[in-house]
Each structure stands twice: as C-alpha cells, then as structure tokens.
C-alpha positions, -999 to 999 in steps of 0.1 A, spaced: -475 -220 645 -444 -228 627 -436 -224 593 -426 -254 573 -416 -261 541 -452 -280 534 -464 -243 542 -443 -226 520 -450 -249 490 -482 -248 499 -485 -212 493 -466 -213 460 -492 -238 449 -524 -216 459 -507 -183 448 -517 -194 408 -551 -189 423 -548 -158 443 -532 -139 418 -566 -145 399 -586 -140 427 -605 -173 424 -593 -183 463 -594 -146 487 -572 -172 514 -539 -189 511 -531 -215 535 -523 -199 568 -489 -190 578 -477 -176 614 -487 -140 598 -514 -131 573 -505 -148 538 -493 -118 514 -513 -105 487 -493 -112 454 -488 -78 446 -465 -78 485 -446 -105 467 -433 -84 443 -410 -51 439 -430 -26 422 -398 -12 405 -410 -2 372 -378 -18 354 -383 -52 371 -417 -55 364 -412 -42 324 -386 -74 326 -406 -96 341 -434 -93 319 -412 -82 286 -386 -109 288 -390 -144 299 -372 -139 331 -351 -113 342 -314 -119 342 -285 -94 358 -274 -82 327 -310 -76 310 -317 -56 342 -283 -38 343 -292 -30 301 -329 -19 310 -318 0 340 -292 20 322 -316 28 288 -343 34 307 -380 17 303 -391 34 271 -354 32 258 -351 -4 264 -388 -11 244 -372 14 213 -344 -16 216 -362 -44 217 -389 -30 194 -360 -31 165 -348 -63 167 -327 -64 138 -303 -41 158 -291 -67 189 -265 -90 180 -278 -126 188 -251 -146 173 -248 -170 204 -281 -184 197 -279 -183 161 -246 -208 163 -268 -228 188 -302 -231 159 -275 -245 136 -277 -272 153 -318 -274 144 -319 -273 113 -348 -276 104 -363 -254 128 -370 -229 100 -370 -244 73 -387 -243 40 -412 -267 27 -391 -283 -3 -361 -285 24 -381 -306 51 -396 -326 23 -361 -332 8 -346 -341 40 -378 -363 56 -402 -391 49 -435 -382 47 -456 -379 76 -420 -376 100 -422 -356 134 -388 -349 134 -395 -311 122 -419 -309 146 -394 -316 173 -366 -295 160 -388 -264 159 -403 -272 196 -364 -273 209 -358 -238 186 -383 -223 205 -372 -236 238 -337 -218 232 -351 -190 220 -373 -180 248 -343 -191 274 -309 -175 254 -320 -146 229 -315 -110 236 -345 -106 216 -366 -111 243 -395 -89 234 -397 -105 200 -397 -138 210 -423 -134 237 -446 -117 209 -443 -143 186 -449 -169 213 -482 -144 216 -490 -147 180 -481 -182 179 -509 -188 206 -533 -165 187 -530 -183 152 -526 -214 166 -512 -247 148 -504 -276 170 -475 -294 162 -475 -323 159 -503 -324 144 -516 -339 111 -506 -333 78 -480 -301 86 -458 -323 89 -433 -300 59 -450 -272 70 -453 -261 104 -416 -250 100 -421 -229 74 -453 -211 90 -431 -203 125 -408 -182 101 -426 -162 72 -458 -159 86 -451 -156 128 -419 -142 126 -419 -122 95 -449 -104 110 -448 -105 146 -444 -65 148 -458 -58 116 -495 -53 106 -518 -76 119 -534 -75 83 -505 -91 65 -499 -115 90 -534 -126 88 -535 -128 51 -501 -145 54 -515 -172 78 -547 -175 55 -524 -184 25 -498 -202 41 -496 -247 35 -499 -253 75 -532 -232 82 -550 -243 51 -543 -281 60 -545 -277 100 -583 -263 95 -593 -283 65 -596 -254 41 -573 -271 15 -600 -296 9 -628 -269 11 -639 -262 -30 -674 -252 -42 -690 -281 -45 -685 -285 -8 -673 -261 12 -657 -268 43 -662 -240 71 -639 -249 100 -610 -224 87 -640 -197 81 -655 -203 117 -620 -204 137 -610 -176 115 -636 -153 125 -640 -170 156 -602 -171 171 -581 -150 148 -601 -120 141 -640 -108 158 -648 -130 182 -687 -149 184 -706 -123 163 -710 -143 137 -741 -158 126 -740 -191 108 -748 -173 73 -720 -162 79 -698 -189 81 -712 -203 53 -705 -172 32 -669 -170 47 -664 -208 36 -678 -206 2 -654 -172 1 -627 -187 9 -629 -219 -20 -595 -218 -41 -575 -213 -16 -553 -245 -11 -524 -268 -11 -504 -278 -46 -485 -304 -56 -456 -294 -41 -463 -287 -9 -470 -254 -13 -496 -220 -12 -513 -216 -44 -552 -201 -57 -575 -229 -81 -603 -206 -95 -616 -239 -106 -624 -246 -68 -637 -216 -62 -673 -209 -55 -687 -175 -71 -714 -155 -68 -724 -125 -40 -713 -129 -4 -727 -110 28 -705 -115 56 -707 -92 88 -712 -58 68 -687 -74 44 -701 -70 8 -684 -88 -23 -702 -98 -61 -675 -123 -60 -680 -125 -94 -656 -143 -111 -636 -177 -102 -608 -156 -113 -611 -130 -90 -621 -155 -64 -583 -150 -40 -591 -112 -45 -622 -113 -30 -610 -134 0 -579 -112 7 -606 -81 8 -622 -98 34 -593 -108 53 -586 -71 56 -619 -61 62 -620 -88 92 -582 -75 104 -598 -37 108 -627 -44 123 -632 -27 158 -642 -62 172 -611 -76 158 -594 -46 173 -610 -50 207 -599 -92 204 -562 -81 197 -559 -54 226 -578 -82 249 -557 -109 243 -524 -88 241 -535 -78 275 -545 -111 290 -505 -119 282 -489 -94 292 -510 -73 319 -538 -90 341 -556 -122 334 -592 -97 334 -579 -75 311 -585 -39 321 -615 -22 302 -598 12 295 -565 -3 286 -586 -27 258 -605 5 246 -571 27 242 -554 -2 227 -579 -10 203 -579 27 189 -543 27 189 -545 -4 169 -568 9 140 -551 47 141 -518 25 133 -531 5 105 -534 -27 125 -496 -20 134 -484 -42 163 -453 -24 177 -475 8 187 -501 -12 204 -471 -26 224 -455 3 233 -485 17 244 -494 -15 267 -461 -12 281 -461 21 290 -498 25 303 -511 31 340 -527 -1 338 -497 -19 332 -478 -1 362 -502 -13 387 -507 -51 375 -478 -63 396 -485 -94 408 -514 -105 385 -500 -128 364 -484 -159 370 -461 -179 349 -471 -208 330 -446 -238 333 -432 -232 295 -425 -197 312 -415 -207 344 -386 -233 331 -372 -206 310 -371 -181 340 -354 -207 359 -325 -218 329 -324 -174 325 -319 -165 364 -291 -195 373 -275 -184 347 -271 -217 328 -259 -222 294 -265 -248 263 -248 -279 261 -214 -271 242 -223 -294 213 -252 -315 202 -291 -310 216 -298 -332 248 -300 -309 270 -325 -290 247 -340 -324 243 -347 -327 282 -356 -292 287 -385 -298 260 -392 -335 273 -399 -319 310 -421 -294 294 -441 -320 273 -445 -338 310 -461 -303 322 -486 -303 297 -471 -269 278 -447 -278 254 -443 -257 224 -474 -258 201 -481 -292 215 -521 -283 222 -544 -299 199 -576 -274 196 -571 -246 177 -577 -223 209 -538 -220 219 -526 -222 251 -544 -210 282 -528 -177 300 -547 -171 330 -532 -189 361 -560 -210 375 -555 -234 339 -522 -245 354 -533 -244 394 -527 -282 401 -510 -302 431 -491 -323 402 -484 -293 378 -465 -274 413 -446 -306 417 -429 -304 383 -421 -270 389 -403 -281 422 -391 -310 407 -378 -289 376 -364 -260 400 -341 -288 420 -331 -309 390 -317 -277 374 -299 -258 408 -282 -296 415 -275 -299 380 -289 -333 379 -312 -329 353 -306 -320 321 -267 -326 330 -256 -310 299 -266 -275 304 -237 -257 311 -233 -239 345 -210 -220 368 -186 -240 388 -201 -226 424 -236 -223 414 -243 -206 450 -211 -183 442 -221 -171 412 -254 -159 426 -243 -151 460 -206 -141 455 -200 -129 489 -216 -149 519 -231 -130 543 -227 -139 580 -264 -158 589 -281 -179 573 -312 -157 568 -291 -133 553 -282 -158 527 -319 -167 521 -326 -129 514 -295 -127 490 -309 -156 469 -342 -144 471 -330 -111 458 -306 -127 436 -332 -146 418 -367 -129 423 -361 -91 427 -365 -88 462 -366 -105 498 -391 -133 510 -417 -129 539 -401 -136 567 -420 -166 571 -414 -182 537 -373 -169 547 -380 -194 578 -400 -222 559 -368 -220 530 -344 -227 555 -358 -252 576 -344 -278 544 -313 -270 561 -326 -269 597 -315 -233 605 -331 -203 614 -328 -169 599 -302 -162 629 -282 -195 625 -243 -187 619 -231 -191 584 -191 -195 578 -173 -203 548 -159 -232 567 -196 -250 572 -196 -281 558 -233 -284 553 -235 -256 530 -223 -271 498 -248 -301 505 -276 -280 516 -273 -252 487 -291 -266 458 -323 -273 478 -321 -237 495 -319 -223 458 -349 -247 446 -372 -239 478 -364 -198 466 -373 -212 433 -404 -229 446 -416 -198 464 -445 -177 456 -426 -147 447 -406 -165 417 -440 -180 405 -454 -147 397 -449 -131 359 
C-alpha cells in the first residue's frame, strides 16, 4: 500500500484519540501505525519543554540543556529574574491588557468589548514570545481553573484587572490567597452573580461553582450550598467598580458547611467569616486532591496518575497550599518521565508551538497580526477565555478530535510556513534556511531535518514518504541547491511536518 498524504493527515487527526486511548487503531499505513509515545524522543529535556513551555524553540532547548532540568525549573520558578523586555515593548501596544478598573472605565463606554479583546491578544503574545514560559503556562492553568469568560457580561472593566492581581499576582503563590483574591475581586462576584446575592435572597451560583470547580469537588450537599450562599452575603460590587464588604447585606447567624463551623454572628464580622471559610475550603484534602488532579491533567496525562495525585496533594498541604512546590515536584516525578506522548495540544497550544518553532516574530508596529493570530483561534473554538460556562477549557485530547478542528490546524500550519496568513508577523528571509541551514543531498534527508528541526526527532518512515509525496519525491530523490521546485514546494513540506502526528503531541 502506499502512503499518501490523505494517510498521513489522517493519522494526525486520529492521533488526538490514540493518545487518550479512546481508538486502540489508527488508520493503516504500509507498517503498523506508531503508538504516540514512538512519536516522540524521550529525552528528558525535550519533553520538560514540551510540556513546560508552549513549544520548544532552539534557544529554550540550548538554555534547558545547558542548566539542566531541575536548573531550568529554579529559573523559570523565579520569574522576576528573566529579562522579558521584548514582550513587555510589544504589551505597550495593549494597553489595556492589564489594566485597572478606573483605567478601563476612564478610557471606555460602558458595556465595550474592546478590553476583552486587548487582554485575549496579551495573552496570545505571551504564550508565543515570553521567556517566562513556565509562568505563563501556569496562569493559563489557573485561568482555566478560576474561570471568567471574556466576553462575557458585566466584566466588561474588570476582567482586565482579575488577569493581573488575582491570576498573575498569585500564580505561584498560595492557592489560599489566590482564592480569597478571586472571591473578592469585581469580575468573579459579577461573572457568578454573587454581587447581587444579600440576605434577603441569597444567590448560590458563586457558592456552588466555588465549592464545585475552584475548591472540593461534588461533596457538597445542597445544605451546603445554601449555607455557603448565605456566608458569602456582603460580599459585592461598589459604586465604583470596585471590591468592597456591605454588612448590611449580609446574612448572620450559625453556618455548617462541610465540617466548616462559624456563629457568624455579626453582620460586622460577616467578610471575616467568609475569608475563614475560603481557607478552610483551600486546605481541604479534597481541594488538595482537585488541585494535584487538575495540575496533572495539564501537564502529565489526560487520566491523571493515582500516585502522582496522592504525592502532590500532600506536597500541596505540607507547603501551605504553595504552588511552586507542587510544580516542582510534578515536574520532576517518575510519572511525569514516562507520560511522553499522552497529551496532545489543544489548538490555542498548537498555534503558539507553530509561531515558537518557525521562529516568527511580532509585527514591527501596531497589532494585526496579533489580531489574526487571535481571530484564527476564535475560528478553532479556543480563544483566550472565550468559553462561556464556568468549567474552563477542556484539556484532554478527544474534546478537540474533529475532521474540521485538524483542518484549521493544517490550514493554520500552511498559512504561517508561506507567510500568507497573518502577513505581518515577522519572519526569516529563507524560512527553509533558517531551519534547515545546510541542505542535505536527498530529499528524505531534508524531511528528517525539518522533522528534527521542528518536532525533536525524525518521522516514520512512512509519514517521511507521505510528507514528500506534496512534492512528488521519494525519500531517495536527489536534492540540489540548483532545484527549482524547492523554493515552491518548501512551505507545504514544512506544513505537512507541521501537520504530522509527532508535532500534534504536547
């Protein structure tokens, strides 16, 4: 049988499946279909990257390799410390990306989406062109855990504001303050109705998502939501825009809440009595167990590994709800070792690796090229924030297993290696040069330097075969500087690598 291009893509397309195990066959190749752990190098440096960052460049791989694994985490782990001054000139141009809730309100009319769209594009650039690329992949994780979707009604001043003192502020601090931070903060109170909530009715959707999503999971019983809800009372929205406590809303009196005790007895100390429970919610072992789960669902397997949850949730209450330990330890873990190959990359995270490994760069002025990146993402259904419930995002690969979700992926991969689409980005002037700077003498060597080039290591033979039948060559064809097909065929052999199973997987 021979291999096509139909085959190849069709692999790529059932390999968000097989990584999961939901399909034990891909479609049949002229050899046996490769697990997606054969897809992969197992060097422990690449797969730290690949899982880490979003997307493994050169440089990041020439930095990792040099510090070492656990050196490269202390680095990453302190943020503060790498220079990022490239991306911060390029957020000037998004203002209000991060900003406060009297700016937005100064600079927009009411109910505008223009904040929205400036922090969507922020974190666009950020995931493709910070050095900070542990930090920005764990706030992507916390902004998926305490999920506002933006747009979304009446944040409009706010979302902003949220992305930067409570996501960012905290991302490798305690989970406790962030929590309490999110629980206090003008976007969460509006996005799950608690400003209205007061104690002559309370409302309970932020009480039921916050025990629910943020913290222990369906333990709850609905006494205790009510509880939670008439606990929580007081704490809303002001004039301005902003956090503040009304003891007159407040509704007093004794609360029970999952081994949670409180006389609540005063409107007074009313915000008091909530923040007790927030941190009695934070250190609770299920909320532990939720935490280590969902960190692992991100960045390990999408069935998170039993002993890895267990060690991780200790290591999570030892540290005081601490973040950066429970990292380090995920990171560093057996379990995590031998996950390669068992994620796959969401489309938000599989544009990024593409802009990261071709090594393109931001538009020299202005944002359209931010604005097309984000507009293709909004076409694949995973823009930033842009999911409605209060869930977040899916992360396991068979949510994003579609015919039409692969075709903007090849679509996306093609638009960018021609440099059709977005035509501002900018890029080498010899895009195949840059990755392949000396051209070997066959064409099948020149598929294995681009698959090395951008996915860490050589293709099956067959999907080698099925990348170069674009070009109609085989792996022995003759390849001269002097070809005039190359420069014509280049940008589709690059996509088709792109396209390939290999470069699918996290």
């Amino acid at each position: 049988m021979q291999t096509t291009r139909r085959a190849l893509l069709a692999g790529a397309a059932a390999v968000a499946v097989t990584a999961t195990g939901v399909l034990d066959a891909a479609p049949a190749l002229a050899a046996p279909a490769p697990t997606p752990a054969d897809l992969l190098s197992n060097d422990p440096i690449a797969h730290l990257l690949r899982r880490a960052t979003f997307g493994p460049t050169p440089a990041a791989l020439a930095e990792a390799t040099r510090l070492g694994a656990e050196g490269w985490l202390d680095r990453q782990l302190a943020p503060a410390t790498i220079a990022d001054g490239d991306l911060d000139a390029l957020l000037t141009r998004l203002p209000l990306a991060g900003a406060d809730i009297a700016t937005v309100r100064a600079k927009l009319p009411v109910h505008s989406y223009d904040a929205f769209g400036q922090l969507g594009r922020a974190a666009v650039a950020r995931a493709i062109w910070s050095n900070r690329q542990l930090f920005e992949t764990t706030v992507g994780f916390w902004a998926n855990h305490l999920h506002i979707a933006a747009p979304s009604s009446g944040v409009w001043d706010s979302r902003s504001d949220y992305d930067t003192t409570v996501l960012r502020a905290h991302a490798f601090g305690r989970f406790a303050d962030m929590l309490k931070a999110s629980a206090r903060h003008p976007a969460m109170l509006t996005y799950l109705d608690n400003r209205s909530s007061a104690k002559n009715l309370p409302n309970e959707n932020y009480a039921r998502e916050l025990m629910e999503l943020h913290t222990v999971g369906m333990i709850y019983s609905e006494a205790d939501v009510k509880a939670a809800a008439k606990l929580l009372t007081g704490l809303t929205v002001g004039t301005t825009g902003t956090y503040t406590y009304t003891a007159a809303r407040h509704a007093t009196g004794a609360v029970k809440i999952l081994g949670f005790a409180h006389p609540n007895a005063t409107a007074e100390g009313g915000e008091a009595a909530a923040l007790a429970f927030l941190d009695y919610l934070a250190t609770h072992p299920a909320t532990a167990e939720r935490i280590a789960t969902d960190l692992c669902v991100r960045f390990v397997a999408d069935e998170a590994p039993a002993t890895l949850v267990a060690r991780l949730a200790t290591v999570y209450l030892d540290h005081g709800t601490a973040i950066a330990p429970v990292l380090r330890a995920l990171f560093t873990s057996p379990e995590f070792a031998a996950s390669v190959g068992h994620k796959v990359r969401t489309p938000f995270e599989d544009l990024a690796a593409t802009v990261r490994t071709l090594g393109l760069g931001p538009e020299k002025s202005g944002v359209a090229g931010l604005d097309a990146l984000y507009n293709v993402l909004v076409g694949a259904g995973n823009a930033p924030f842009r999911w409605s419930p209060p869930n977040g995002f899916p992360d396991v690969a068979a949510a994003w297993a579609s015919p039409s979700a692969f075709l903007i992926r090849c679509n996306s991969h093609l638009n960018l290696a021609a440099g059709w689409y977005p035509k501002q980005l900018t890029r080498p002037a010899d895009l195949l040069r840059s990755l392949v700077p000396v051209l070997p003498a066959t064409y099948g060597a020149l598929a294995d330097a681009l698959a090395v080039r951008l996915t860490g290591q050589k293709l099956p033979a067959a999907h080698t075969a099925a990348v170069l039948s674009v070009a109609g060559k085989l792996p022995t064809s003759p390849l001269t500087s002097s070809d005039k097909s190359l420069a014509g065929h280049a940008p589709y052999l690059v996509a088709l690598v792109l396209d390939s199973p290999t470069f699918q997987l996290r």
